[in-house]
N, C-alpha and C positions, 0 to 999 in steps of 0.2 A: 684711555683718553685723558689730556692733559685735564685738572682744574685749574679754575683761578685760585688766585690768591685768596680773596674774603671767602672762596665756597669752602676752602680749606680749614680758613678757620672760623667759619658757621659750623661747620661741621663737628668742630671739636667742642665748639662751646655747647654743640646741641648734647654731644655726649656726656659732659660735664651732667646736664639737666636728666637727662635718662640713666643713666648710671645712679646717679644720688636717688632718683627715685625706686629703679630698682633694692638698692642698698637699704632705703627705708623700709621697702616692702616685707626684703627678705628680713630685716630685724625684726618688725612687728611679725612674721609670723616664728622666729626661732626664739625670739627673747632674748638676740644678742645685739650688743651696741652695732650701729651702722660702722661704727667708726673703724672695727675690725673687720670688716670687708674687704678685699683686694682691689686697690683701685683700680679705675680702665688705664691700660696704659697704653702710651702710645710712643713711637720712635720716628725722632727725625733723623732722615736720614740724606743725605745729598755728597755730591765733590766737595773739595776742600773750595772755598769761595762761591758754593751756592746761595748762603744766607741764612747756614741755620742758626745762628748766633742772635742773628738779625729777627729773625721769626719766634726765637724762643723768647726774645726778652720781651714781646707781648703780652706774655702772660707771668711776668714777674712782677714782684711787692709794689713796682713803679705803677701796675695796673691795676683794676675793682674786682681784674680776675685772680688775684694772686691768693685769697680765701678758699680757693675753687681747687688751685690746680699746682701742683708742687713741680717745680722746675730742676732736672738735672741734667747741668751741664757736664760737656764733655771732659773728664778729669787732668785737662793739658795742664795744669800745674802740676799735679803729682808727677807728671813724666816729665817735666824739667826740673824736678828739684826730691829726686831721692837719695835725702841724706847727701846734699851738695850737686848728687851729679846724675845731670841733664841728659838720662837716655834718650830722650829727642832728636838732640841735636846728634850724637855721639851714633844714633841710627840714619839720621841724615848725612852727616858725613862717611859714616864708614858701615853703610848699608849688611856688607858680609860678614860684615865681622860682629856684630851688636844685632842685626834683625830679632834674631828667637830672645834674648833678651830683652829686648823692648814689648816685643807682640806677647809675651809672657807675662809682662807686670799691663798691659793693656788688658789682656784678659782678666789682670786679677782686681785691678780697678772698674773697668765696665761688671762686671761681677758684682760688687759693693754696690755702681750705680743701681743694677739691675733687682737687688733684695733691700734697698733705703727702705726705711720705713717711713710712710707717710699717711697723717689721718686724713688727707687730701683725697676728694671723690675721685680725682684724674692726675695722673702722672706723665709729664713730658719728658723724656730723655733724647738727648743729642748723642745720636749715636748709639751704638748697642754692643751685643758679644756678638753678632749675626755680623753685621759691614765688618767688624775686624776681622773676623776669619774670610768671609766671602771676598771680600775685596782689598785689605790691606795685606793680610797675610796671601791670600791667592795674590796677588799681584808680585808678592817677593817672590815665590815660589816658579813664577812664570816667568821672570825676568832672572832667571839664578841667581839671585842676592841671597836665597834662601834655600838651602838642602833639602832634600827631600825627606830626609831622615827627620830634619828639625821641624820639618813643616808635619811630618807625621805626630811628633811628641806634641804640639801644639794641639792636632786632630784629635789626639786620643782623651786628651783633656778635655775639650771644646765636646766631645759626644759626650763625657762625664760627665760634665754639670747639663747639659742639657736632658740628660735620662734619669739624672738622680730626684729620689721622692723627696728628697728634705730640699727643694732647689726650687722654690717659684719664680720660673722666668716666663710666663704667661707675656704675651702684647695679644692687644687688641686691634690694634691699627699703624699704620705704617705712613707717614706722609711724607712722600719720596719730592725733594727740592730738585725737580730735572732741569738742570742748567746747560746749556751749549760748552762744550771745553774752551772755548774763546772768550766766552763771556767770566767765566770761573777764574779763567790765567787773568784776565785784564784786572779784575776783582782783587786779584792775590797781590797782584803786583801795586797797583794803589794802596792796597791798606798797609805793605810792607811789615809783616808781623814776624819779630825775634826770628827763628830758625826758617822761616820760610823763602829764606832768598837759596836758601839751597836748594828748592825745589822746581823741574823744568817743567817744560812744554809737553813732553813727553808722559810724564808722571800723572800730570792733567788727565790726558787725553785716556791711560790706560786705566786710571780709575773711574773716570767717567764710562769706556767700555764696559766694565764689571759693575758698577751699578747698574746698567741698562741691561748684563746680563741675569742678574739678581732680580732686579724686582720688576722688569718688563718681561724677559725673555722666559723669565721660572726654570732658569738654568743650575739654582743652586736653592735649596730648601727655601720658601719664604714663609714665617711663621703665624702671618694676620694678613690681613685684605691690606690693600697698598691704594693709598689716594694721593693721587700723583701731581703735581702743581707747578706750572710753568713757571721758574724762577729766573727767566732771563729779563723781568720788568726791572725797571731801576730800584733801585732799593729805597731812595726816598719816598717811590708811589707805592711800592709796599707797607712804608712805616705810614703813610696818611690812609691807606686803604684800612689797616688795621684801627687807625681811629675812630673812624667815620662808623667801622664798623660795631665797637667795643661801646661806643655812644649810645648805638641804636640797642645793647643788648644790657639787660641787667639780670642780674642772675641770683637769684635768692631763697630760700629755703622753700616759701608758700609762692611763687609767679608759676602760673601754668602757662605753657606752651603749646603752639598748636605746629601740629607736622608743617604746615607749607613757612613757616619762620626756618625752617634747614637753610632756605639759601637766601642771603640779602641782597636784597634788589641791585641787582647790577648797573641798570642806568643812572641811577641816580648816585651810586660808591663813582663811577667812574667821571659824571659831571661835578662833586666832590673834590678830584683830586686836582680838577685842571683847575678851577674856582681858587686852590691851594696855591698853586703855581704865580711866581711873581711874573707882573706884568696884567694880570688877569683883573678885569674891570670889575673894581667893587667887589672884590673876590671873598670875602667874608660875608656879606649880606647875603650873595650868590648860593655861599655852600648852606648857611641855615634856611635860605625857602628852600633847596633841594632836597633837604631830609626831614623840614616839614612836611612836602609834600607826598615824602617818601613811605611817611606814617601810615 
């Protein structure tokens, strides 16, 4: 079942809160710093113009959660610029020829993502080694762009690091941006970003199938529980949903928390956002009695 957007991210701030306590816990009873702990981590994961760009920079240095939770984005710089040249694009345009080279330095970069070290209680990563094998690499593979032979060397790798002891690729949670493939294309096409004008309708839609086969259907290993979050609202009422919500929450070493604080009052996030909305009477007075009263 879909969530909304604030339940999504209550959800991750409450983890923040539970995890760090756990983390305390277990220090006080082994006598080891919290700080070498394994953070909870979590993977956004969506189509190309779901929002997770948009979603991740909620909890970056810009916000009072950035103490809490270490942000890794998806590593598109490294793939247009190794050492001058832009496997990206050079996959986008000549798909059969470049695929196992690209999805190779993609494994080797989400790999990096996947072992950062951070003394952060919580880790968000955009993307992971699981969507590129499940869905970008399957998707070459199913469209012949990709051998099967290559798509195998890929495989045999992708089991490697996922079986080997020296390899912590633990997730805790998965929070899957399920967007409409029309909504994703419209997204793509507005924001107009570098290599993405070589990308169709078609490309949309089949990876949009493969993440619905991935983390709806459980058609392909899924490694943590999956909180699914309808990402077809506009993206401005997601960035004020986020506010409204990031307001109401402070997050610090000694603030206890009581279980029914998981999810923030939804009447009051969504009279919030229209209060935001130009046009809207006295729209600033509006949103502060609605989360006064929301207290």
């Amino acid at each position: 079942m879909c969530q909304n957007f604030s339940e999504s991210v209550s959800r991750i701030l409450t983890a923040v809160e539970q995890h760090k306590a756990r983390s305390i816990s277990l220090a006080a009873e082994s006598q080891v710093p919290a700080t070498s702990k394994r953070p909870f981590t979590v993977m956004v994961e969506g189509n190309i113009g779901s929002g997770k760009s948009t979603y991740l920079k909620h909890f970056t240095k810009e916000t009072k959660l950035s103490d809490n939770v270490e942000v890794v984005m998806e590593p598109v710089e490294k793939w247009r610029n190794l050492n001058t040249h832009n496997l990206l694009q050079m996959m986008y345009e000549d798909p059969c020829r470049w695929s196992l080279t690209f999805q190779t330095y993609v494994q080797l970069t989400m790999l990096q993502n996947h072992t950062l070290h951070t003394d952060k209680p919580v880790k968000l990563m955009e993307r992971s080694l699981h969507s590129a094998k499940y869905c970008f690499a399957e998707n070459l593979r199913r469209t012949g762009k990709m051998p099967e032979s290559e798509y195998l060397v890929l495989t045999r790798w992708f089991d490697f690091m996922l079986q080997s002891e020296d390899l912590d690729l633990t997730v805790d949670l998965i929070v899957y941006l399920k967007t409409d493939p029309e909504v994703a294309l419209r997204r793509l096409r507005e924001r107009s970003r570098g290599e993405e004008h070589l990308i169709d309708e078609d490309y949309i839609r089949d990876l949009h199938s493969l993440h619905e086969d991935w983390l709806m259907e459980k058609k392909f290993p899924v490694p943590a529980p999956v909180l699914v979050v309808d990402a077809n609202k506009d993206i401005s009422d997601m960035t004020e949903l986020f506010r409204v919500i990031s307001d109401k929450w402070s997050i610090s070493e000694d603030d206890e928390r009581t279980e029914d604080k998981e999810n923030t009052p939804e009447p009051a996030v969504r009279e919030a956002v229209k209060a935001k909305r130009p046009g809207g009477e006295d729209s600033d007075r509006k949103k502060k009695s609605i989360l006064s009263n929301s207290n």
